[in-house]
C-alpha positions as CSV (number, residue, x, y, z in Angstrom):
1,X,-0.8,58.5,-26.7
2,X,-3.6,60.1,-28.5
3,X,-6.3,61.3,-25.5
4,X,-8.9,59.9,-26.9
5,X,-7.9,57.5,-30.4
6,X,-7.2,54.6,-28.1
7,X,-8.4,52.1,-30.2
8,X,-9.4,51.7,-33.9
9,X,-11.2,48.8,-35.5
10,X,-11.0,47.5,-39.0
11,X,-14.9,46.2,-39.4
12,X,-14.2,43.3,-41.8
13,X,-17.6,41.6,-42.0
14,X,-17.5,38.0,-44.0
15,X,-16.6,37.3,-47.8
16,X,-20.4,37.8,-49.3
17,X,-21.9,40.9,-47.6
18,X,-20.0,44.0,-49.0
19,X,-19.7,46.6,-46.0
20,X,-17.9,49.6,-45.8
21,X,-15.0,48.7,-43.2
22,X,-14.5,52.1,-41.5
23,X,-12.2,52.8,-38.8
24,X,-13.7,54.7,-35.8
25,X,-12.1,54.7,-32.6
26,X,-13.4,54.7,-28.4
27,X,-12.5,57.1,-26.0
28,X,-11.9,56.6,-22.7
29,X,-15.0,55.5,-20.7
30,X,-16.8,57.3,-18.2
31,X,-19.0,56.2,-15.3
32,X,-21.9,58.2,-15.8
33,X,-21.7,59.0,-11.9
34,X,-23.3,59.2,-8.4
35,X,-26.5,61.3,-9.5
36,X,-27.2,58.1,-12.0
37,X,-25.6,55.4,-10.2
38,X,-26.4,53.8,-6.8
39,X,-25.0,51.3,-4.4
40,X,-27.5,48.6,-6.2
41,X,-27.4,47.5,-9.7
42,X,-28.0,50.3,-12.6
43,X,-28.0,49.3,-15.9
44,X,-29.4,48.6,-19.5
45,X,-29.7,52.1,-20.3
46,X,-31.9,53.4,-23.3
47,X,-31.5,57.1,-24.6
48,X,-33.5,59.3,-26.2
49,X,-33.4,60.7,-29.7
50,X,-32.6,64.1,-28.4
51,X,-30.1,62.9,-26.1
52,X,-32.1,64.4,-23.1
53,X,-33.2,61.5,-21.5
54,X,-31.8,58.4,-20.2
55,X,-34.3,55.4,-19.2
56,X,-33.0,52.3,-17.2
57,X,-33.7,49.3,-15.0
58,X,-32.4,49.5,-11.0
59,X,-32.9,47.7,-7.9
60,X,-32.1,50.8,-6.0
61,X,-34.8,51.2,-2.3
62,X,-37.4,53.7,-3.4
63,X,-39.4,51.1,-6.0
64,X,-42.7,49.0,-6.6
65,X,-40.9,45.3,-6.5
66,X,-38.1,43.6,-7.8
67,X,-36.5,45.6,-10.9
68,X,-37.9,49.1,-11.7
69,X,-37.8,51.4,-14.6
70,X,-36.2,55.0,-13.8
71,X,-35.1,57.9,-15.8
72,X,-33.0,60.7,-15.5
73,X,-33.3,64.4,-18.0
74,X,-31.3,67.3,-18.4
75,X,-31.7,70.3,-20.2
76,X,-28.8,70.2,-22.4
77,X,-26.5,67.6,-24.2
78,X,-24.1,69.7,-22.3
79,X,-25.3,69.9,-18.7
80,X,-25.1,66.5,-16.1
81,X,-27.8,64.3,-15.3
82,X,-30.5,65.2,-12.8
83,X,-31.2,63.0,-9.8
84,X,-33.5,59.7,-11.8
85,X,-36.5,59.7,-10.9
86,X,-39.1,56.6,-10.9
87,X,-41.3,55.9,-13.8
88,X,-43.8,55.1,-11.4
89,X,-47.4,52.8,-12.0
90,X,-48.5,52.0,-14.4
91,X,-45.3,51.5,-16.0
92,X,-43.6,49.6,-13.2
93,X,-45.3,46.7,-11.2
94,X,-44.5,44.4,-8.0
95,X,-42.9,42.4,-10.2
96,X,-39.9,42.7,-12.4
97,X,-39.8,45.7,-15.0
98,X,-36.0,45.9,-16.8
99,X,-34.2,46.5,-20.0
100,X,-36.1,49.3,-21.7
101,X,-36.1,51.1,-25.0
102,X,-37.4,54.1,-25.9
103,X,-38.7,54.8,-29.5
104,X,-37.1,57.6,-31.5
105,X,-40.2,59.6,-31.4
106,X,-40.1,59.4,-27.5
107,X,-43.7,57.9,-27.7
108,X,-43.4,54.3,-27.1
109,X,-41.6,52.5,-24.1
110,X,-40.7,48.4,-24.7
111,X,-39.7,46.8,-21.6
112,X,-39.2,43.4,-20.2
113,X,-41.8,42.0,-17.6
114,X,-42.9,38.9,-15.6
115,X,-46.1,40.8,-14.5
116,X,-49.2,39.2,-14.9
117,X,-50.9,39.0,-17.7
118,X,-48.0,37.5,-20.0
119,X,-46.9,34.0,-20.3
120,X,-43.6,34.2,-18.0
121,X,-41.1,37.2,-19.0
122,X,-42.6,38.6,-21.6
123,X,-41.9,42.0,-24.1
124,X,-44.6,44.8,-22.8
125,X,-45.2,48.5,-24.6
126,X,-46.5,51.7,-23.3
127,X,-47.6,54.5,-25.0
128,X,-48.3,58.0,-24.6
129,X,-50.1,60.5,-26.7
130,X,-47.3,63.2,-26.9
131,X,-43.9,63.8,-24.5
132,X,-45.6,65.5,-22.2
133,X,-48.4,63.3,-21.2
134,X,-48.5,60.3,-18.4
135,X,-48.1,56.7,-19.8
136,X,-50.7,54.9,-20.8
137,X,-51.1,51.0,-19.0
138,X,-48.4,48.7,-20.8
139,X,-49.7,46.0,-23.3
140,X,-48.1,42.6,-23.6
141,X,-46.9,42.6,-27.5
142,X,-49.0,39.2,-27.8
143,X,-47.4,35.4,-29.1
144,X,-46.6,36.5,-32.3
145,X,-43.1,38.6,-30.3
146,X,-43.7,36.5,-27.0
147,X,-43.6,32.7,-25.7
148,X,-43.9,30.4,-23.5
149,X,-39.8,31.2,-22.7
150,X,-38.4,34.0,-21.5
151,X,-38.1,37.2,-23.5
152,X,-36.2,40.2,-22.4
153,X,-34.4,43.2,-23.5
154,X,-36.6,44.7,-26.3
155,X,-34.3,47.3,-29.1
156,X,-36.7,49.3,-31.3
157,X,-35.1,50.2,-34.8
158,X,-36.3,54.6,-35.3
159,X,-38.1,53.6,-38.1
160,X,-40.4,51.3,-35.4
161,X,-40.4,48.4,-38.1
162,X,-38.4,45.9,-36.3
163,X,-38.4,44.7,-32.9
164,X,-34.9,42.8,-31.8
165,X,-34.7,40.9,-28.2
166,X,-33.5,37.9,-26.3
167,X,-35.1,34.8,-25.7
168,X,-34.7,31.3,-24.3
169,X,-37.6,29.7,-26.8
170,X,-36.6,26.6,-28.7
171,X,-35.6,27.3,-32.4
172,X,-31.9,28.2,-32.0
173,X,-28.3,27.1,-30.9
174,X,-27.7,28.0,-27.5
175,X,-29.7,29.2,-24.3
176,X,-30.4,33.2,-24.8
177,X,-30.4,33.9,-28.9
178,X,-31.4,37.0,-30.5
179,X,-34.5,37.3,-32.6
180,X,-36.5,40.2,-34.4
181,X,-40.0,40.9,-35.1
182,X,-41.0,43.4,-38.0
183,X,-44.1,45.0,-39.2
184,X,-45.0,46.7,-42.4
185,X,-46.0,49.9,-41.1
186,X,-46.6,51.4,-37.2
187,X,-50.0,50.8,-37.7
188,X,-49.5,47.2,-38.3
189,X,-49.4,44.4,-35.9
190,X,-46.5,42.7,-35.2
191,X,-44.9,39.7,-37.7
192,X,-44.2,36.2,-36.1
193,X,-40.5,36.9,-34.6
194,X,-37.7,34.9,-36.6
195,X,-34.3,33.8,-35.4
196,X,-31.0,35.6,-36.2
197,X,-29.5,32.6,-37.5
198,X,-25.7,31.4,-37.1
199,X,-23.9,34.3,-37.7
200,X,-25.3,36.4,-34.8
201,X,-26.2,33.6,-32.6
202,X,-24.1,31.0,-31.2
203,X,-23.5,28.3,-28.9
204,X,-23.2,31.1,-26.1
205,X,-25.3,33.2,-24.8
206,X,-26.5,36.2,-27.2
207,X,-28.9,39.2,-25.7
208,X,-29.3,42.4,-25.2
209,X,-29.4,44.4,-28.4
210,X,-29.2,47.7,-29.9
211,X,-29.6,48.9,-33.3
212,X,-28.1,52.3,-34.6
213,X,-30.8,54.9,-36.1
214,X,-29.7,54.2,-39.9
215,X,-30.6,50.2,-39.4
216,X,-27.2,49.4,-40.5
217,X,-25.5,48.1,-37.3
218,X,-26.5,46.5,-34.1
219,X,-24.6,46.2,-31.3
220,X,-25.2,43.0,-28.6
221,X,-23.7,41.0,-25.7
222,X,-22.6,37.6,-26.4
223,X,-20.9,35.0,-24.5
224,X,-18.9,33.9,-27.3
225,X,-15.2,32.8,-28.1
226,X,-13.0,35.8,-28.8
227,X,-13.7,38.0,-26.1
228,X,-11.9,39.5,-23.2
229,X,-13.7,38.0,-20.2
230,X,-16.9,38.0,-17.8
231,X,-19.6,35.8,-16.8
232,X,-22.0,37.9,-19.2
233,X,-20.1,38.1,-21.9
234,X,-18.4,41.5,-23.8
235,X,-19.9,43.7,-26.4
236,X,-20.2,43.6,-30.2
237,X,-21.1,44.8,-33.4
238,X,-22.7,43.9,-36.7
239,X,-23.1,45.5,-39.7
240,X,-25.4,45.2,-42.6
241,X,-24.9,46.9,-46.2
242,X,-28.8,47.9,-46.1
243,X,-31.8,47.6,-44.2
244,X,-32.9,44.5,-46.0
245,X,-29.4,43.1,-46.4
246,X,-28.0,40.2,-44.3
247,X,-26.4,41.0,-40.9
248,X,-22.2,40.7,-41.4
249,X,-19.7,38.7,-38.9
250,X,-19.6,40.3,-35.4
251,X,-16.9,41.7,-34.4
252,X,-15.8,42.7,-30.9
253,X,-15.7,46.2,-29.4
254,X,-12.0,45.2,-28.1
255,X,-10.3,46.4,-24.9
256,X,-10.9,49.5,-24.5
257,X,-14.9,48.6,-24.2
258,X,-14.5,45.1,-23.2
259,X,-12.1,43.9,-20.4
260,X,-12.3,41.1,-17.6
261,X,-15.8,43.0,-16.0
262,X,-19.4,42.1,-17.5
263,X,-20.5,44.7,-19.9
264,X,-24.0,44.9,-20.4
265,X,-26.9,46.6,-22.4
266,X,-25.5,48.2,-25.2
267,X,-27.2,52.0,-26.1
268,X,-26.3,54.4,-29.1
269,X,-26.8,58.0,-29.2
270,X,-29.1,59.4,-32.0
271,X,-25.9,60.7,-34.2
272,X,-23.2,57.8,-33.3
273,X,-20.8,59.6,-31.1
274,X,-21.7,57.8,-27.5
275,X,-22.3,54.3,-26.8
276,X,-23.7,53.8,-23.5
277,X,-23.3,50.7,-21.9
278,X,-23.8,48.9,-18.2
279,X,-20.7,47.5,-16.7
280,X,-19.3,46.1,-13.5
281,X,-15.8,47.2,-14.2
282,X,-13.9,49.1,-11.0
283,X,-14.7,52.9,-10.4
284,X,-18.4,52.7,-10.7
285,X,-19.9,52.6,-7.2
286,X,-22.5,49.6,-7.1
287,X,-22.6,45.8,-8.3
288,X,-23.7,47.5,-11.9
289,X,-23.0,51.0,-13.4
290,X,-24.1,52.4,-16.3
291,X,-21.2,54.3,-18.2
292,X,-20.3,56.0,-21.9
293,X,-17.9,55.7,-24.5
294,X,-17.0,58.4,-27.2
295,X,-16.8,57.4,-30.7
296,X,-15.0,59.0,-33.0
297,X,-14.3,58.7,-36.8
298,X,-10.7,58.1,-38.3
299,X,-10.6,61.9,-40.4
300,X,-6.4,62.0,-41.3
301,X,-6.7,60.5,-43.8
302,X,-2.9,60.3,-44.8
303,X,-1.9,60.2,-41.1
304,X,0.3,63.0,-41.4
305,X,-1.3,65.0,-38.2
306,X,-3.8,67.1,-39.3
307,X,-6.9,66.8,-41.2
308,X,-6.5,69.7,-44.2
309,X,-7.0,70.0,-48.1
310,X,-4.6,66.6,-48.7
311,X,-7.6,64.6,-46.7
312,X,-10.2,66.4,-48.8
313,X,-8.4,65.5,-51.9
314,X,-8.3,61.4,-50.9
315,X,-12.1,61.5,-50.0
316,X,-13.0,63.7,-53.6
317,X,-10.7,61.2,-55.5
318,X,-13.2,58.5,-54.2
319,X,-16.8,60.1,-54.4
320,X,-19.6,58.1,-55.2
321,X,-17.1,55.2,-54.6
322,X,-17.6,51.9,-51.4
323,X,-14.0,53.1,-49.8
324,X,-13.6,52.2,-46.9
325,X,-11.0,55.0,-45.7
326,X,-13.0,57.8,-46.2
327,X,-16.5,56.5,-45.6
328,X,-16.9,58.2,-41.8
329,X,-20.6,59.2,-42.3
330,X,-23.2,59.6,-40.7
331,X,-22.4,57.1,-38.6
332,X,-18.6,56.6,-37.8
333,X,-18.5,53.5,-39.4
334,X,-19.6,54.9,-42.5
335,X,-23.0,53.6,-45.1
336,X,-21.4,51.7,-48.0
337,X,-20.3,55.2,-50.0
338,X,-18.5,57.9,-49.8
339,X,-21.3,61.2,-50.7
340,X,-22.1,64.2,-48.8
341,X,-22.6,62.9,-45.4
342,X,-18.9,62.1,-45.6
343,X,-18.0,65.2,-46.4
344,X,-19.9,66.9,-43.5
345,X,-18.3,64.9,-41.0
346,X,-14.7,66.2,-42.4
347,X,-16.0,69.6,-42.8
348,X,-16.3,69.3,-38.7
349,X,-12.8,68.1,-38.5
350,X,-11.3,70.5,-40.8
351,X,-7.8,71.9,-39.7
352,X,-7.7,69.7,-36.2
353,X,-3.9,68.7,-35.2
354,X,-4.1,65.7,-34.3
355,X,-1.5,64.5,-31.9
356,X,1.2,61.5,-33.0
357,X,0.9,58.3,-30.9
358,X,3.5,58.2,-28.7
359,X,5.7,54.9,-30.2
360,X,5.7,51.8,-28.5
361,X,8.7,50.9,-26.2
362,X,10.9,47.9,-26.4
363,X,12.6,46.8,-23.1
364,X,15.7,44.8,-22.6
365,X,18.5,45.0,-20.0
366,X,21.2,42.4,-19.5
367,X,19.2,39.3,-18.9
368,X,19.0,39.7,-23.1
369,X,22.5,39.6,-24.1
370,X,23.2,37.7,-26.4
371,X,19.7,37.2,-27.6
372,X,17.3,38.9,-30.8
373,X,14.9,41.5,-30.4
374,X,12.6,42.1,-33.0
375,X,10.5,45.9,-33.6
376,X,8.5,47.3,-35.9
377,X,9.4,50.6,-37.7
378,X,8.9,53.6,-35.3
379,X,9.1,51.5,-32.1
380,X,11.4,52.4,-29.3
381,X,14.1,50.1,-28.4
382,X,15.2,50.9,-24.0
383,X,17.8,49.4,-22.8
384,X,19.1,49.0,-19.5
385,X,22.4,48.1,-18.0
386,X,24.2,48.3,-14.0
387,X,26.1,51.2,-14.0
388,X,27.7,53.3,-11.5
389,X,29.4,56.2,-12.5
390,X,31.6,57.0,-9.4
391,X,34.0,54.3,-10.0
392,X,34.8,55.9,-13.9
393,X,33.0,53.3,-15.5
394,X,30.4,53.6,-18.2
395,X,28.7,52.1,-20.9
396,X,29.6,52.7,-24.3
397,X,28.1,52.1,-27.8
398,X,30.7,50.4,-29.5
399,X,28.5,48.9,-32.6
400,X,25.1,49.4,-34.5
401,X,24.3,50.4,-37.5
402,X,22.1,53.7,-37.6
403,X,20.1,53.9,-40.6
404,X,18.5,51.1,-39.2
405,X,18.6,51.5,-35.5
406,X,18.7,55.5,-34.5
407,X,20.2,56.4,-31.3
408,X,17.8,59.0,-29.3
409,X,19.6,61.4,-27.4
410,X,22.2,61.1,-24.7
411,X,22.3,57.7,-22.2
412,X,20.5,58.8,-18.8
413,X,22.0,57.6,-15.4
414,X,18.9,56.4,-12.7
415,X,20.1,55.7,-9.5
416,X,19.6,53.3,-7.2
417,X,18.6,55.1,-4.3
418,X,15.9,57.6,-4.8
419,X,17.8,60.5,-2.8
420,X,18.4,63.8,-4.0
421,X,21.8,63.7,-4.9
422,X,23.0,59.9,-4.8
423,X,25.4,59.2,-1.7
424,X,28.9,59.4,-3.4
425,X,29.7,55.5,-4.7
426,X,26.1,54.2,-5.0
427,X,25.4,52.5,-8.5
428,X,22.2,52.3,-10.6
429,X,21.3,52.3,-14.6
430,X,22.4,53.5,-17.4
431,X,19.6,53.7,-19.8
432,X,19.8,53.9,-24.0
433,X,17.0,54.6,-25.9
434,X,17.1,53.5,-29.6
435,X,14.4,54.1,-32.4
436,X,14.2,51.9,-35.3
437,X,14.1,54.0,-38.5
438,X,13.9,51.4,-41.5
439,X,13.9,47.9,-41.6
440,X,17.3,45.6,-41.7
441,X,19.3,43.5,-39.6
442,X,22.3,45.0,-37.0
443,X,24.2,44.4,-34.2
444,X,24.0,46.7,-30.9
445,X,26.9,46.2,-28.8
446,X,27.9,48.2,-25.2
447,X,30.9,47.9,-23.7
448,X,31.2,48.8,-19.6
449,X,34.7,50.0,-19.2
450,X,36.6,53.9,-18.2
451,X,37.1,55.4,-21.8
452,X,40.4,56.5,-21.1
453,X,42.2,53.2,-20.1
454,X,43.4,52.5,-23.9
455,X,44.1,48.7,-24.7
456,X,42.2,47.8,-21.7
457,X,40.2,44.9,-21.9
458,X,36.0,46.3,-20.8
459,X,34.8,44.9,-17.6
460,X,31.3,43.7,-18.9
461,X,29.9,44.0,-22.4
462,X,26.5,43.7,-23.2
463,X,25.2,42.5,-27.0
464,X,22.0,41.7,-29.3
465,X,20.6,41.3,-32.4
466,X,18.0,43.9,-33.7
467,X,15.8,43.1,-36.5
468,X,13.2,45.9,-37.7
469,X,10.5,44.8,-39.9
């Protein structure tokens, strides 16, 4: 199967919000490693525009209390991570300091705290004057963003006008709810927060946000029906036709993301290629690790294994036009037209083989005979009958019809026993593999008998019904 197109989502988001529905697809994750990750919990990590630094919350020895804020640098998008160092005071405090984001112009920190000074867990900034410089003491954002409740996990949009976190106030439908602050201009103090409302929020519990650097999608945790497991709930993602426009249906990051584990604080690189994320999923090496994701646009067009002129053509013959095939840009999942930033993204792509999923298999053996199977066109059909060779006996296709059902090279004996050769008389399988070439009804039917006894009754025959839709 492709290395890395494991999965690809069709973003349909609701019947009165008109998004492009792009198809992008994950990678394999990758535990970011022993240099970030400890035997303690590391998570909710928050990148930096340049992709240089990556600031999270720990509970790793070496802190000032409870939760503490670290981050790790290196020089290049290419190198690894250095060892993380502490953020240090004022930044972190005896008491809890967690789920950080880091403004796109590297200059403002918003973290979680129960420190005092707030009204329980509250949302706290720092700032700092350029990169380079220490940062300044942290101010609570004040009870237009905080309340008497908990608030927690703060996501900072890059144009700093809107302010999206968790909190447990009263206003919504379940216990942790996502809400946003905005403001008119940097300058400007902070608007009263306001609730997502019911089609980001639910019964369940919703938190920890992100929102992608065009304003057009933010991904979350939730709780919610649909997903694939864990006491925290999976990831997903929302899209909005623009920045004023009303958030679409979520939809879920599926299982290539998501599985039974608890995945946690969602992060996404400046240009849309990585989501980092937290998880406790096996191979990370504490209770929480913090791990990434590729993403990767759909670019064959036509699907006919490599991305050329005839892909150029079908995103031309659609310029200017909200198609959601060929809208890959500048995010994967596209802006609402196809235009320029479209085409650069296939300009990267241009002349790329891209490898055919292998086709799903089909097993049967003869606990089916006499039953239906049904495949889809281009799936594999195996099946596997008791055979043993020695005596003269084999299996023999005695019916099917092959424009539908296509028989894929020559039967393959597996014995029984693993040595190298068999001992002389000991059985094992013959194996058939079919592929199914068009849809159509037809009988496959396998008789067990020694080819040359003529008029000879078979000793065991073996017989289904194949339906390819």
């Amino acid at each position: 199967m492709k290395r890395t197109i494991l999965l690809v989502l069709f973003l349909a988001f609701g019947l009165t919000t008109e998004v492009a529905n792009a198809d992008f697809t994950f990678g394999e994750p990758v535990n970011l490693g022993p240099t970030v990750n400890s035997s303690a919990r590391d998570e909710e990590p928050g990148i930096s525009a340049d992709g240089l630094s990556i600031y999270y919350c720990s509970l790793r020895p070496g802190g000032y209390g409870g939760y503490d804020m670290w981050v790790t640098t290196r020089a290049t998008t290419q190198d690894d991570w250095d060892p993380p160092v502490n953020l240090g005071s004022p930044v972190n405090s005896s008491s809890d300091d967690f789920s950080e984001d880091i403004s796109a112009d590297g200059l403002e920190l918003y973290f979680g705290s129960n420190r005092p000074g707030g009204l329980g867990y509250d949302i706290w900034v720092a700032k700092r004057a350029t990169t380079e410089d220490a940062w300044a003491m942290p101010v609570n954002l004040g009870p237009m963003v905080n309340s008497s409740a908990a608030e927690g996990c703060p996501a900072i949009s890059d144009d700093g006008l809107e302010l999206y976190f968790w909190s447990t106030r009263s206003g919504g439908f379940g216990s942790y709810e996502i809400w946003v602050a905005r403001r008119e201009t940097k300058e400007d103090a902070w608007d009263r927060a306001v609730h997502l409302g019911s089609t980001i929020n639910s019964s369940s519990a919703d938190l920890c946000t992100d929102v992608s650097p065009d304003g057009l999608a933010l991904f979350y945790v939730s709780a919610r029906s649909g997903g694939y497991g864990g006491n925290i709930g999976d990831l997903w993602l929302t899209r909005r036709p623009t920045i004023s426009g009303p958030w679409g249906q979520p939809v879920n990051l599926g299982p290539i993301v998501n599985g039974s584990s608890n995945e946690n604080g969602p992060c996404l690189s400046a240009d849309g290629s990585t989501l980092y994320f937290s998880s406790d999923r096996p191979g990370g090496a504490g209770s929480q690790d913090m791990w990434q994701v590729s993403i990767s646009p759909v670019v064959d067009f036509n699907a006919d294994g490599i991305v050329d002129s005839a892909d150029m053509c079908i995103m031309v013959d659609h310029w200017g036009e909200n198609y959601p095939l060929c809208d890959i840009g500048p995010m994967p999942w596209g802006d609402g037209i196809v235009d320029i930033l479209d085409l650069i993204v296939l300009a990267e792509h241009l002349f790329e083989g891209i490898p055919p999923d292998e086709p799903e298999e089909v097993n049967v053996d003869e606990d089916d005979d006499g039953g239906q199977v049904e495949l889809e066109q281009g799936q594999i059909l195996v099946v596997t009958l008791k055979s043993n060779p020695t005596t003269g006996y084999r299996w023999e296709i005695v019916e099917t019809q092959e424009s539908i059902l296509e028989q894929i090279g020559e039967a393959e004996f597996k014995p029984s026993q693993t040595g190298a050769p068999p001992l002389v008389g000991a059985g094992g399988w013959e194996i058939f593999r079919f592929k199914a070439i068009s849809a159509g009804q037809t009988s496959l039917k396998l008789v067990y008998h020694r080819p040359w006894e003529e008029g000879v009754e078979p000793v065991k025959t073996f017989s289904i019904q194949v339906v390819v839709n």
